[in-house]
C-alpha positions as CSV (number, residue, x, y, z in Angstrom):
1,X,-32.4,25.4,-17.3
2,X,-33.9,22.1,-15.8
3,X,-37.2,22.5,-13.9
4,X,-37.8,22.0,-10.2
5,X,-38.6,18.5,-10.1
6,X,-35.5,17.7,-12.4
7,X,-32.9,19.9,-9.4
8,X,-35.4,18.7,-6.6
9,X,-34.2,14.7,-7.6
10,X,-30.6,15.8,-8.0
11,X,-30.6,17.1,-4.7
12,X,-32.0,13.7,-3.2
13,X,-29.6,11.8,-5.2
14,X,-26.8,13.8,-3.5
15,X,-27.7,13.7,-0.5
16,X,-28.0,9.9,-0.4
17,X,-24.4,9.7,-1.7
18,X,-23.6,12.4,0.9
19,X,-24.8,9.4,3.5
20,X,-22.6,6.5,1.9
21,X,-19.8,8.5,1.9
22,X,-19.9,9.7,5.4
23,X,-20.8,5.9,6.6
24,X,-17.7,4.9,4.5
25,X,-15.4,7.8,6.2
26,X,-16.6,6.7,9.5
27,X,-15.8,2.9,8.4
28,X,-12.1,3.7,7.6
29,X,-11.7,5.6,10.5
30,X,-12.2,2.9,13.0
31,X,-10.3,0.6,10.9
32,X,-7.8,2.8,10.4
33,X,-6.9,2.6,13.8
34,X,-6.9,-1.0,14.2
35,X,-4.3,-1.0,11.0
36,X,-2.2,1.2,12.9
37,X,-2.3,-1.0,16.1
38,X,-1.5,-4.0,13.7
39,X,1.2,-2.3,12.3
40,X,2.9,-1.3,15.3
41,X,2.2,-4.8,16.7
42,X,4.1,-6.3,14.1
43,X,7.0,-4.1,14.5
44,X,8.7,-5.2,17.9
45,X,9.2,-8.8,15.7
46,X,10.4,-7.4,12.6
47,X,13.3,-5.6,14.6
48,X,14.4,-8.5,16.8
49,X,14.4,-10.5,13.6
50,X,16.3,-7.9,11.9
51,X,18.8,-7.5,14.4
52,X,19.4,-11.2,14.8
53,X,20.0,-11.3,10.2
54,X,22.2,-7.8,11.0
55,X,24.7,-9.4,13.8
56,X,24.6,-13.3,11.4
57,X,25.3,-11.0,8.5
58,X,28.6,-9.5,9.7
59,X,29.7,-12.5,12.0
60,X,32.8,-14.6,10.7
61,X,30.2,-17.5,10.0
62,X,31.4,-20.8,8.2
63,X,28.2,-20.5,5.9
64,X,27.2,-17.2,4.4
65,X,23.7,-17.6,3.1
66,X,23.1,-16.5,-0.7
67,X,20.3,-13.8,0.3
68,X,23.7,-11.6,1.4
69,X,25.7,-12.6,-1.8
70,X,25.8,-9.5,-4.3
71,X,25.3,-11.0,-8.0
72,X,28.0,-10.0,-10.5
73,X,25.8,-8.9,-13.1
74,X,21.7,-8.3,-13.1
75,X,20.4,-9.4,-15.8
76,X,16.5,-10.7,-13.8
77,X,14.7,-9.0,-11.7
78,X,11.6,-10.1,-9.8
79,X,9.7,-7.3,-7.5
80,X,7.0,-7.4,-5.3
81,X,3.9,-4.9,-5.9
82,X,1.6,-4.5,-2.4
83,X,-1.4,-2.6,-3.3
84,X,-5.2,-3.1,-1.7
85,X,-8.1,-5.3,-3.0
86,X,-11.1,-2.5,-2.8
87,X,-10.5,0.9,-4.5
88,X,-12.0,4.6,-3.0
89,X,-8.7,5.0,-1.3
90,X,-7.9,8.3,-3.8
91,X,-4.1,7.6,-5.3
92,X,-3.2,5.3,-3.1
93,X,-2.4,2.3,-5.6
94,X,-2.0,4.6,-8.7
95,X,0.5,6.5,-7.1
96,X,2.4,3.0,-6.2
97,X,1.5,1.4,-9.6
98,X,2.9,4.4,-11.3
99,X,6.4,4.0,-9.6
100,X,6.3,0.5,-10.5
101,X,5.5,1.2,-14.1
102,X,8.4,3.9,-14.5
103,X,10.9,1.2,-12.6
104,X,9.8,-1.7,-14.9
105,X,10.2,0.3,-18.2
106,X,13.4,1.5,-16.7
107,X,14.8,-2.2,-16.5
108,X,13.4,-2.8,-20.1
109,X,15.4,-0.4,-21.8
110,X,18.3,-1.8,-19.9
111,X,17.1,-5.5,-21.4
112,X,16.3,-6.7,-18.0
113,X,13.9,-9.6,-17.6
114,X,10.9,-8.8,-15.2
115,X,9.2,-11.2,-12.7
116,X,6.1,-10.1,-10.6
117,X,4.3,-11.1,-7.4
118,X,1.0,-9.2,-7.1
119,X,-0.3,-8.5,-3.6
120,X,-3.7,-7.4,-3.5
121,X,-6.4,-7.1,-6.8
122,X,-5.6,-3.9,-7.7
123,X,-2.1,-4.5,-8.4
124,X,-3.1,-8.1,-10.0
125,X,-5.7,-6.5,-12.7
126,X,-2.8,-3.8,-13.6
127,X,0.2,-6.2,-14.1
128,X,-2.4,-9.0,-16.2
129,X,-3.4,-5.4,-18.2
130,X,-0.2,-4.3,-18.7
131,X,0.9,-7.9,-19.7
132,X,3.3,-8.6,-17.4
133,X,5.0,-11.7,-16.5
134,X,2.9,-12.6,-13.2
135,X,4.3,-15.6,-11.5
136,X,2.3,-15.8,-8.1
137,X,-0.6,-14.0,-6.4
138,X,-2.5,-13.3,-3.8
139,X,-5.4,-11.8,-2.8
140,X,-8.5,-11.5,-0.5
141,X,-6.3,-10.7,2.7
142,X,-9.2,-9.0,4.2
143,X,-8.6,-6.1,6.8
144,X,-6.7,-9.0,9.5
145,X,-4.1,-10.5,6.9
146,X,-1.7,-13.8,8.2
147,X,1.5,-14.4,7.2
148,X,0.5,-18.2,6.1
149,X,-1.4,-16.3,3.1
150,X,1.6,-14.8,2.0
151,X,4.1,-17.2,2.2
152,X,2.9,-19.1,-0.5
153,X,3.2,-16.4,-3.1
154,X,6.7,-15.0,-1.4
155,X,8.1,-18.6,-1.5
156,X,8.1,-18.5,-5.7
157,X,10.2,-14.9,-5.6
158,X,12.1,-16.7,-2.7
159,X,13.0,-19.2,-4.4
160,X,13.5,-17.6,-7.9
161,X,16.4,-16.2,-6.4
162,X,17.8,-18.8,-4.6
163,X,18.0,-20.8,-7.8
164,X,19.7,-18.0,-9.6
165,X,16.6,-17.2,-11.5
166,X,16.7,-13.5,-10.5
167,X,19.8,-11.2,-9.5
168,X,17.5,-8.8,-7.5
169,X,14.5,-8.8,-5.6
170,X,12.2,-5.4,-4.9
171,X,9.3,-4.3,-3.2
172,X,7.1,-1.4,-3.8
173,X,4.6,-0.7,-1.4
174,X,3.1,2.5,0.3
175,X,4.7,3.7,3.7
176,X,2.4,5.2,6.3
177,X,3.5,8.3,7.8
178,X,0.7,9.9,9.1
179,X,-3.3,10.1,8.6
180,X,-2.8,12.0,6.0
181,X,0.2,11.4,4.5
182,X,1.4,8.3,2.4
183,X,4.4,7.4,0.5
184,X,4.7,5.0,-2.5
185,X,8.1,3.8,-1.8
186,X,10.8,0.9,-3.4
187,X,12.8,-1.3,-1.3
188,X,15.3,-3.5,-2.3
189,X,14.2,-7.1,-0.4
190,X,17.0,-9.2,-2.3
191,X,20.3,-9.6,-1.9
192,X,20.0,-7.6,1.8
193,X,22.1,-4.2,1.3
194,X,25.0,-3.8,4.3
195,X,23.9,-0.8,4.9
196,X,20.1,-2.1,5.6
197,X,21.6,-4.3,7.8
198,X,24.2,-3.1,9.8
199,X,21.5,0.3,10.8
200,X,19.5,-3.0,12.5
201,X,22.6,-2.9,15.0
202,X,21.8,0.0,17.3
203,X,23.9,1.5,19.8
204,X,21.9,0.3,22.7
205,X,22.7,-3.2,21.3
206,X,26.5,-2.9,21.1
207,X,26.7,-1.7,24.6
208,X,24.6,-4.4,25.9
209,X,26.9,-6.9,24.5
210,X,29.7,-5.0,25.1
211,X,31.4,-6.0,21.7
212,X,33.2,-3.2,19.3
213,X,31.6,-2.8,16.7
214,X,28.5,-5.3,17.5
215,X,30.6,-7.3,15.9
216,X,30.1,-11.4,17.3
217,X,28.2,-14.6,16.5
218,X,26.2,-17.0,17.7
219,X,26.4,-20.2,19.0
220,X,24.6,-22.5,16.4
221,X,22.4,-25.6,17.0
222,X,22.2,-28.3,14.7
223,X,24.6,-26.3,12.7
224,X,25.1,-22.9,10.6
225,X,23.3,-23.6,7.5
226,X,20.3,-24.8,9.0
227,X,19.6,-22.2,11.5
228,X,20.1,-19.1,8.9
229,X,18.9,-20.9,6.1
230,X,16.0,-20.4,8.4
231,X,16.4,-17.1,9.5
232,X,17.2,-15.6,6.5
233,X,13.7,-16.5,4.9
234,X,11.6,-15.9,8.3
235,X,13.3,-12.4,8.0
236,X,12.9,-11.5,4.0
237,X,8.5,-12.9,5.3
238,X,8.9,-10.2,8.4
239,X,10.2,-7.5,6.0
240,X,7.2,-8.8,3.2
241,X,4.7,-8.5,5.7
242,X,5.4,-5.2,7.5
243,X,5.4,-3.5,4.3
244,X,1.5,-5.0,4.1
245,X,0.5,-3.6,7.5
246,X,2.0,-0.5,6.6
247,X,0.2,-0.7,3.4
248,X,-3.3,-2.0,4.7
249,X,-2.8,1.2,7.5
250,X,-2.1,4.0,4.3
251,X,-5.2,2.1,2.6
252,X,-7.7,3.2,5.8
253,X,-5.9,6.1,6.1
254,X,-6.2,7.4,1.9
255,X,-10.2,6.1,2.2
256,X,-11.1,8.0,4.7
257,X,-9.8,11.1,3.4
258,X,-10.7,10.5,0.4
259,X,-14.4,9.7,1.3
260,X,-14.5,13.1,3.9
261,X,-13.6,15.0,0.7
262,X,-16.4,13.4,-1.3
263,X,-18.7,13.7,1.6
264,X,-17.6,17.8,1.9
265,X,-17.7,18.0,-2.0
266,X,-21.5,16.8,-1.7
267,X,-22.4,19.2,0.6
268,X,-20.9,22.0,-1.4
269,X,-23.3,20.7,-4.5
270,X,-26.0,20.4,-2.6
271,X,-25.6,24.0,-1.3
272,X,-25.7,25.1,-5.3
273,X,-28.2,23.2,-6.3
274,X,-30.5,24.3,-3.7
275,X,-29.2,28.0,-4.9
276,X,-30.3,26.8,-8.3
277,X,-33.9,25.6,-7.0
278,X,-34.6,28.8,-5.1
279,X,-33.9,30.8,-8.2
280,X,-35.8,28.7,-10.7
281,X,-38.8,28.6,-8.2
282,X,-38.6,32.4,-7.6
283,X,-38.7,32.6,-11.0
284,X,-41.7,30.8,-11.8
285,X,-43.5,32.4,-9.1
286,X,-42.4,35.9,-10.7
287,X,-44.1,34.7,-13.9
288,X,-46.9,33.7,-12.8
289,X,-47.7,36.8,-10.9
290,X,-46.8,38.8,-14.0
291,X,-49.4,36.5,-16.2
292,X,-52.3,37.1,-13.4
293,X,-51.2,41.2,-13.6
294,X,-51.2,41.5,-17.1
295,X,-54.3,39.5,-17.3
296,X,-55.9,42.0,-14.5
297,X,-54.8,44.8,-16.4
298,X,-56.5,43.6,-20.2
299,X,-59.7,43.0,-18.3
């Protein structure tokens, strides 16, 4: 059993873990919050922008723009992987990783070629582990990420498809439900599914128009091709970067859980180790009672 001093330096050492822990939960929590405000800020854009792509999408346009062309075959596949840059957010990114990992080995027994984009470090060091083909990158968003950071890296996969160098496009990121629920989830980004689309067309929004169906079109300025060439990609960015806020708001929301478990797991050690000293100390105080009695009783 390991003396006193050994248990009473234990204890200390927990307890100033207990402290980094609690700072950390208390850390997350306030940015936890502004995540969430971020996240539902972003929102009122992404929906406009969706609804605009959902009415161009099904409108008798003279220019149908290739994101909404279904390839005949798939043969390349480029995905997306959104993960965070600091770790101590439990299974936050292994839980995304690992979908991404059972998806990619999925495609590779079908003799699919694989393309990635990493967002965020954690995702980066796992794809250049696993040896995966990484074309672009980013990382360092901090906590207040902008779109201009992004659109760099998203402009390769963008592109890639555009020039017929992929036949799909995914995303895997983590959704944010609640506090304390997240869900590693895979969209496909590329080409834009009908039925994605045509659920951006609410009720509300065919009765305002007043058009069966929310069926109609714009009127376009230059022309077409211009304006949803445009639109399209602005869209495909709003979709890229709402799956980050939703991602950076299930990062804040995994730390601080995980770090009020870590806290309550250092009080419970503390509480047994202290159990431990008491008992070792009583102990040694028994012992050396029963020395001074025996040696009372010999004299």
């Amino acid at each position: 059993m390991a003396g006193s001093r050994e248990i009473r330096n234990k204890i200390k050492s927990v307890k100033n873990t207990q402290k980094i822990t609690r700072a950390m939960e208390m850390v997350a929590a306030s940015k936890m919050r502004k995540a969430q405000d971020r996240m539902r800020k972003a929102r009122p854009y992404g929906d406009k922008i969706r609804n605009i792509a959902a009415h161009m999408s099904r409108a008798n346009s003279e220019y149908r723009h290739p994101f909404l062309v279904e390839r005949d075959t798939v043969k390349r596949i480029g995905i997306i992987v959104v993960t965070s840059d600091k770790g101590l957010c439990g299974g936050l990114n292994t839980n995304v990783l690992r979908l991404a990992l059972a998806k990619m080995k999925a495609w590779e027994d079908e003799n699919e070629q694989i393309e990635v984009c990493c967002i965020g470090n954690k995702s980066l060091g796992f794809m250049t582990r696993l040896g995966a083909n990484v074309v672009s990158n980013v990382v360092g968003l901090g906590d207040a990420p902008h779109l201009e950071k992004l659109i760099g890296a998203v402009k390769i996969i963008l592109d890639g498809y555009t020039q017929d160098r992929f036949d799909q496009v995914f995303i895997f990121y983590t959704r944010f439900i609640n506090a304390m629920k997240q869900e590693p989830i895979m969209e496909k980004l590329l080409p834009l599914s009908d039925a994605r689309l045509q659920g951006s067309v609410g009720e509300n929004d065919r009765q305002d128009h007043g058009v069966q169906g929310g069926i109609w079109d714009y009127i376009y300025e230059p022309d077409a091709k211009t304006v949803i060439d445009d639109i399209m990609v602005r869209y495909i960015e709003a979709l890229i970067y709402q799956s980050l806020t939703e991602n950076l708001a299930s990062e804040q929301s995994a730390r601080m859980v995980a770090m009020k478990a870590a806290s309550d797991n250092a009080g419970d050690v503390i509480d047994e180790l202290t159990l431990i000293y008491n008992k070792t100390r009583q102990a040694a105080i028994t012992k050396e009672i029963s020395e001074i009695v025996g040696g009372a009783a010999a004299v």
